[in-house]
VMD Tcl script that builds the backbone (N, CA, C; Angstrom):
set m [mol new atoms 288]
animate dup $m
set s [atomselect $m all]
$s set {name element resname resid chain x y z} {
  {N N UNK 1 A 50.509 87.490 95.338}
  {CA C UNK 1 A 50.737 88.685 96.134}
  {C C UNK 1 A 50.940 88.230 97.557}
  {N N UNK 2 A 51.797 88.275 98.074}
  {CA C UNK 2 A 52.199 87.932 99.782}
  {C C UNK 2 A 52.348 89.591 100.500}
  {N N UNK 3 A 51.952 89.396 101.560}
  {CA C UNK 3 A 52.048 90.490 102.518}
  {C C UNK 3 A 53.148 89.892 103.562}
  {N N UNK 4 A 53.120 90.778 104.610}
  {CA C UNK 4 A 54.386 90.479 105.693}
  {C C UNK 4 A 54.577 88.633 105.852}
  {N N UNK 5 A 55.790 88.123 104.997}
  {CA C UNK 5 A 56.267 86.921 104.842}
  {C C UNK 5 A 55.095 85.908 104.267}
  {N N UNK 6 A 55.451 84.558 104.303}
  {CA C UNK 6 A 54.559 83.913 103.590}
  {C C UNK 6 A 53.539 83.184 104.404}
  {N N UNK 7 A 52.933 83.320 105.429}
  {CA C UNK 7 A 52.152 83.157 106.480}
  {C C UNK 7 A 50.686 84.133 106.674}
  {N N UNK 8 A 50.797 85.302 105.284}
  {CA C UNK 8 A 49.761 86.093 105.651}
  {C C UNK 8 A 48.434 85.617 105.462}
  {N N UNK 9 A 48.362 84.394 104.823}
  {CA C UNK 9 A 46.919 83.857 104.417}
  {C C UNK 9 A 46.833 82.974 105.919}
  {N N UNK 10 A 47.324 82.728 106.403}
  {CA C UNK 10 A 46.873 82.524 107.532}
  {C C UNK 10 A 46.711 82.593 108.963}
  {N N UNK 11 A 47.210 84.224 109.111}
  {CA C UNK 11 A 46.823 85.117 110.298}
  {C C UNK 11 A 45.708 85.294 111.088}
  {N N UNK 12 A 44.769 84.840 110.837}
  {CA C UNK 12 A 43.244 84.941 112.058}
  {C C UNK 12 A 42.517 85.046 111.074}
  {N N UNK 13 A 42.337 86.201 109.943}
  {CA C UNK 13 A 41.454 86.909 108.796}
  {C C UNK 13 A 41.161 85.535 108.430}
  {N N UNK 14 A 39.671 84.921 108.899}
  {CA C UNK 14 A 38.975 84.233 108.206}
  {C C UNK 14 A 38.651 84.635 107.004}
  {N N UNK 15 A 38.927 83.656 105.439}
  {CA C UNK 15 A 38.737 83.966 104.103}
  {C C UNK 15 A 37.761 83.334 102.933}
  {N N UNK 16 A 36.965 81.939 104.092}
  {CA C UNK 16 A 36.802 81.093 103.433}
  {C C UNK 16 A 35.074 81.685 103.595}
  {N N UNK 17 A 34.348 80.823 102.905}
  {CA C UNK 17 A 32.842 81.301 102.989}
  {C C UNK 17 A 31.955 80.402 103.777}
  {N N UNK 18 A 30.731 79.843 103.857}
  {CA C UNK 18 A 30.677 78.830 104.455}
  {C C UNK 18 A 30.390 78.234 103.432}
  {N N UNK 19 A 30.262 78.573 101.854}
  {CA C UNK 19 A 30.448 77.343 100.790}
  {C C UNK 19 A 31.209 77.073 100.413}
  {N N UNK 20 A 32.280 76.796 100.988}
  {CA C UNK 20 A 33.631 76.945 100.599}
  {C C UNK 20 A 34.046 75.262 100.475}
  {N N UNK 21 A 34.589 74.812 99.730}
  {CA C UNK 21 A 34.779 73.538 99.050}
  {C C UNK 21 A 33.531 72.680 98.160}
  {N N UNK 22 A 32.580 73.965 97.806}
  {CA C UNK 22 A 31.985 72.966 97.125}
  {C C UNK 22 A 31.735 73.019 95.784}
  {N N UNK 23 A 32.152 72.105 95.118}
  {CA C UNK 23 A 32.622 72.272 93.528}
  {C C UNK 23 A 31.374 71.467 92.830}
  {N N UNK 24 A 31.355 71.877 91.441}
  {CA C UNK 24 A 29.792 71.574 90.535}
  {C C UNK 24 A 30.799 71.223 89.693}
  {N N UNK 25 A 30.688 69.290 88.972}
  {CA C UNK 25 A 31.366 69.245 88.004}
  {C C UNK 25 A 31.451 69.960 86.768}
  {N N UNK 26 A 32.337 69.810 86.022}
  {CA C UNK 26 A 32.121 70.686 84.356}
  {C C UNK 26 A 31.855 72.106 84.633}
  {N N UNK 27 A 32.140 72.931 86.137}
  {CA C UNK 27 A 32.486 74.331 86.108}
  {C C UNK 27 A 34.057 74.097 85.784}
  {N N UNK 28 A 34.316 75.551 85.265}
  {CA C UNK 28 A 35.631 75.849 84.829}
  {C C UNK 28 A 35.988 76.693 85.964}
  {N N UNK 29 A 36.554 76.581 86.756}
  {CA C UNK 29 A 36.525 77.239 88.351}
  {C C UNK 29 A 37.913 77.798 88.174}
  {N N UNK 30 A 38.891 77.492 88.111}
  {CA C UNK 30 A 40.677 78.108 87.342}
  {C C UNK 30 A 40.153 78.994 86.623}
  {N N UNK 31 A 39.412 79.427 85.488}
  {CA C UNK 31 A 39.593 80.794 84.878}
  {C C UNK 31 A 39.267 81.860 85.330}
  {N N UNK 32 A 37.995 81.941 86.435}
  {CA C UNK 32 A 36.956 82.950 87.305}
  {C C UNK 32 A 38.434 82.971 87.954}
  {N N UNK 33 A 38.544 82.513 89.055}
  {CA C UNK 33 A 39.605 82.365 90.202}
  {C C UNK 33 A 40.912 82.770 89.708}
  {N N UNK 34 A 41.535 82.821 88.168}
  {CA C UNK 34 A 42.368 83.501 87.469}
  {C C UNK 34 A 42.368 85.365 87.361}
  {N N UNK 35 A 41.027 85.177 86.643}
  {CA C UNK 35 A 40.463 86.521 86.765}
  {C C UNK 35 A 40.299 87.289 87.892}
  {N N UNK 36 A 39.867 87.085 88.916}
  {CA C UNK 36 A 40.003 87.623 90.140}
  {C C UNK 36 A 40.881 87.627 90.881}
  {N N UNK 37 A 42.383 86.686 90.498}
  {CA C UNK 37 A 43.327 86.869 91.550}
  {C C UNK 37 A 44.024 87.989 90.629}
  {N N UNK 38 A 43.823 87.912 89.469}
  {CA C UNK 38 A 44.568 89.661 88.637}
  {C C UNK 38 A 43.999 90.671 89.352}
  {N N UNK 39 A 42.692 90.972 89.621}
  {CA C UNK 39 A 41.881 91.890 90.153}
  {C C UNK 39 A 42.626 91.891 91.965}
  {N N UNK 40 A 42.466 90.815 92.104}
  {CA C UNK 40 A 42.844 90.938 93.807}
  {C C UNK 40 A 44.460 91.564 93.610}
  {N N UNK 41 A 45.016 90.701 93.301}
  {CA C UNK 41 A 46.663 91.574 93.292}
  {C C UNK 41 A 46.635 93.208 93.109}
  {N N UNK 42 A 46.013 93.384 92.198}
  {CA C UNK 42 A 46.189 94.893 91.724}
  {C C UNK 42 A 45.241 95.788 92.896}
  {N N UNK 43 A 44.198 95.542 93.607}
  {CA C UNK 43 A 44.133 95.786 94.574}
  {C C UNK 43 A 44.784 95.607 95.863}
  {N N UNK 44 A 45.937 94.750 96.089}
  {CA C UNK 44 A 46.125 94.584 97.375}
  {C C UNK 44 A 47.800 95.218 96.983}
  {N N UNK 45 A 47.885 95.497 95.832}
  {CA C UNK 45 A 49.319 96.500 95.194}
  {C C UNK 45 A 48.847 98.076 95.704}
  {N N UNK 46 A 47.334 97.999 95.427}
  {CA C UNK 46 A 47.157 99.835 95.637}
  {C C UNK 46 A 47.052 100.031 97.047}
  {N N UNK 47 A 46.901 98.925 98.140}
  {CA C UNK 47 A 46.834 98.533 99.479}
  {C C UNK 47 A 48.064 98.856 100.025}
  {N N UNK 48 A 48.748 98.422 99.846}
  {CA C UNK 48 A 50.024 98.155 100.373}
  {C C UNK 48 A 50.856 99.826 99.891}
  {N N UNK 49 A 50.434 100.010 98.803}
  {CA C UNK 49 A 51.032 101.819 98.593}
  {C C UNK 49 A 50.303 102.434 99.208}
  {N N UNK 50 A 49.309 102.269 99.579}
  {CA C UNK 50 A 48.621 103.334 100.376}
  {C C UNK 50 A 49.089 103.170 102.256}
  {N N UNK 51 A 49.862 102.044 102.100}
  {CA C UNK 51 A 50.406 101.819 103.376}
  {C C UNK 51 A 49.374 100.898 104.333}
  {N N UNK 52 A 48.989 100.244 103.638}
  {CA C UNK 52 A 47.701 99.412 104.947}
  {C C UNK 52 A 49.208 97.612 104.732}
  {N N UNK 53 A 49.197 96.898 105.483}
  {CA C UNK 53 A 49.454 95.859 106.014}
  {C C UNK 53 A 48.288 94.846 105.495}
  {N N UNK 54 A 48.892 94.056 104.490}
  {CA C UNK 54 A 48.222 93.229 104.254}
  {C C UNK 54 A 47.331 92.044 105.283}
  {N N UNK 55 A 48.218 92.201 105.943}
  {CA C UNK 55 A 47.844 90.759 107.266}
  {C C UNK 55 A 46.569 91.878 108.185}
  {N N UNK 56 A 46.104 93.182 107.960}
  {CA C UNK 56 A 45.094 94.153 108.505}
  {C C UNK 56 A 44.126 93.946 107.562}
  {N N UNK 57 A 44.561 93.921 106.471}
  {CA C UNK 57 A 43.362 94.570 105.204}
  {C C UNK 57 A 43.771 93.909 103.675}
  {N N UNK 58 A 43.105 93.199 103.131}
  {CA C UNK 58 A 43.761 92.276 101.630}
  {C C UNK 58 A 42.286 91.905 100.984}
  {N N UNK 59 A 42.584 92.079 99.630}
  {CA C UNK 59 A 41.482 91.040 98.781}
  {C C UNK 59 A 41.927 89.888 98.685}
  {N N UNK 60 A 41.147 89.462 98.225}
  {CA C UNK 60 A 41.251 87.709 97.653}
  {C C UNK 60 A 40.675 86.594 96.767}
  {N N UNK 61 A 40.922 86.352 95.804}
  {CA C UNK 61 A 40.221 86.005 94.915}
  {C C UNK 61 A 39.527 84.548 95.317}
  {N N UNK 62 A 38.591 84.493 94.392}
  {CA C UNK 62 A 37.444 83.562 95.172}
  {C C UNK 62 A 36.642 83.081 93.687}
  {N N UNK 63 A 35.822 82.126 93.688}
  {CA C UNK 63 A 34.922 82.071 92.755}
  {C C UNK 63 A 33.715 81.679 92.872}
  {N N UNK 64 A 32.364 82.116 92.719}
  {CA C UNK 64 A 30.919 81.755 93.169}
  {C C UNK 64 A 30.465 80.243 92.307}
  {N N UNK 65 A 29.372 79.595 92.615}
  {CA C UNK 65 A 29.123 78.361 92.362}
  {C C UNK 65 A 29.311 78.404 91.003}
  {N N UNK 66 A 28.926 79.368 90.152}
  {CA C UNK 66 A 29.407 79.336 88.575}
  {C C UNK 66 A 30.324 79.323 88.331}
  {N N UNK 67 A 31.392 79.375 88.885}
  {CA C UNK 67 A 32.742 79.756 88.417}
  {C C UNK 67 A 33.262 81.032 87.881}
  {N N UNK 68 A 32.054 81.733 88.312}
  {CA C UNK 68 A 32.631 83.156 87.955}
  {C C UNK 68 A 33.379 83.983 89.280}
  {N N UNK 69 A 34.510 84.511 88.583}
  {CA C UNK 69 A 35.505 84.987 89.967}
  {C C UNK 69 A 34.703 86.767 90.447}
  {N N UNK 70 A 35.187 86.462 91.729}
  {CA C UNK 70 A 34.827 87.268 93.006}
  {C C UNK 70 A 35.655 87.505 93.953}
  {N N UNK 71 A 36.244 89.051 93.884}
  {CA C UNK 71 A 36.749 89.254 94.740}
  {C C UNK 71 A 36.441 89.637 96.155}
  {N N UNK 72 A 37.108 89.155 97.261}
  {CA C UNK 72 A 36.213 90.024 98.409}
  {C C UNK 72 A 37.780 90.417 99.394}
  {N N UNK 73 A 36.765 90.889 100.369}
  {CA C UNK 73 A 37.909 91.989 100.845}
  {C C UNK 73 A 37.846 90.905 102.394}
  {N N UNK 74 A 39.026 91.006 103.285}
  {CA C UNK 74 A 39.006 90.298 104.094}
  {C C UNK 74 A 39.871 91.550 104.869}
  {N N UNK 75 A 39.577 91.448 106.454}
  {CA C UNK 75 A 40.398 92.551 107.214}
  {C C UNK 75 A 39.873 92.773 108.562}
  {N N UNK 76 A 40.743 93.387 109.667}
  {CA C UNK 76 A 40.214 93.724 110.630}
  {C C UNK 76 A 39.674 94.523 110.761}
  {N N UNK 77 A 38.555 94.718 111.471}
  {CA C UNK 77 A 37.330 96.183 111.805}
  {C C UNK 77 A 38.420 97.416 111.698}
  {N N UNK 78 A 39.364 97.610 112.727}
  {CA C UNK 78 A 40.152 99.041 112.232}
  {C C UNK 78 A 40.662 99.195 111.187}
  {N N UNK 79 A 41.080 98.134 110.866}
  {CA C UNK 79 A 42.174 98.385 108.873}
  {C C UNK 79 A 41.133 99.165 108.409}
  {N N UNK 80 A 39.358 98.084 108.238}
  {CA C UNK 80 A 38.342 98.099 107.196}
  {C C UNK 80 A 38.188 100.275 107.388}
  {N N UNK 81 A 37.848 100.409 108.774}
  {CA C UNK 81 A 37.545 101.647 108.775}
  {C C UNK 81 A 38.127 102.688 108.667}
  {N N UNK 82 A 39.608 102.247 108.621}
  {CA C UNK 82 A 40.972 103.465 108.032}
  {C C UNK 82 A 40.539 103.352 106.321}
  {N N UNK 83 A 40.898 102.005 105.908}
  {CA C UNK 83 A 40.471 102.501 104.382}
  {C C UNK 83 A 39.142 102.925 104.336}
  {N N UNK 84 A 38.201 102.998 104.761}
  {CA C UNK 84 A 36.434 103.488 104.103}
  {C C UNK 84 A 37.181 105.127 104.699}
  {N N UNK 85 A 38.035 105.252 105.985}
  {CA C UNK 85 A 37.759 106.730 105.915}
  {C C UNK 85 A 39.059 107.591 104.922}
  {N N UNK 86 A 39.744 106.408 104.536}
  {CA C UNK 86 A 40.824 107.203 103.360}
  {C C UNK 86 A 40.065 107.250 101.735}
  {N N UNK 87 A 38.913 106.561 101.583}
  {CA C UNK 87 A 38.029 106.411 100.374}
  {C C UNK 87 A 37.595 107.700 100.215}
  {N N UNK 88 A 36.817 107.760 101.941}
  {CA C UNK 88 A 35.586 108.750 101.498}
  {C C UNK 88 A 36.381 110.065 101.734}
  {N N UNK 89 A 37.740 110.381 101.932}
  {CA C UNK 89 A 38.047 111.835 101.843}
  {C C UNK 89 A 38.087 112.294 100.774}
  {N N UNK 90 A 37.681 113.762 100.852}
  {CA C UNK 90 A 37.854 114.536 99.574}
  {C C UNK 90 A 38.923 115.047 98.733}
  {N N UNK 91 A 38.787 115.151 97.557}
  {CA C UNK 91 A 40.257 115.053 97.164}
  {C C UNK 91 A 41.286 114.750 97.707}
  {N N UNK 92 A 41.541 113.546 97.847}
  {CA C UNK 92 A 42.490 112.637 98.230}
  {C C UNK 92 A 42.529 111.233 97.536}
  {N N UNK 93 A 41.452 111.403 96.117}
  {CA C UNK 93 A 41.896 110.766 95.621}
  {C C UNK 93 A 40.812 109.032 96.159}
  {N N UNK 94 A 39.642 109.416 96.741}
  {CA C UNK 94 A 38.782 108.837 97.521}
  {C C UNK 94 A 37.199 109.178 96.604}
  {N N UNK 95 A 36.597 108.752 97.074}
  {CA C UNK 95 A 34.772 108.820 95.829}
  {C C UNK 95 A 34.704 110.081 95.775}
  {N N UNK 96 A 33.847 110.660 95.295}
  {CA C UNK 96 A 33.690 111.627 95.145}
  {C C UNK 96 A 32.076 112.303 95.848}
}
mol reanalyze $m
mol bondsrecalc $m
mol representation Tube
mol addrep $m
């Protein structure tokens, strides 16, 4: 999934964790990180129709020391608080 050109992973939006490169042999780390980049795409598809700018507001798939995938959300303070306040409206298709 790319947002505005192929540079959006590295616009400012820090993505990394601070455990970030550290691998446990004999995890299967490709299938979690598979699984969650399906999950991240299809979220950052309902992103982008809802009109947010990926390089503002994007998931990203990730995987925890098990290798089980995790998505997290990466974004600037205003993107984050346009989508929480397009969530929480009422019928609009937002929580309930």
């Amino acid at each position: 999934m790319t947002g505005a050109g192929e540079d959006w992973l590295r616009d400012g939006l820090d993505v990394e964790g601070a455990d970030c490169g550290l691998w446990v042999p004999g995890v299967d780390y490709m299938a979690g990180w598979r699984h969650a980049r399906e999950a991240a795409d299809r979220l950052n598809r309902a992103l982008l129709s809802a009109g947010f700018e990926l390089s503002d507001v994007r998931a990203v798939a990730s995987t925890n020391e098990d290798g089980r995938g995790v998505v997290r959300m990466a974004g600037w303070p205003d993107a984050v608080m346009r989508l929480a306040q397009r969530l929480e409206a009422p019928g609009d298709g937002g929580a309930p």
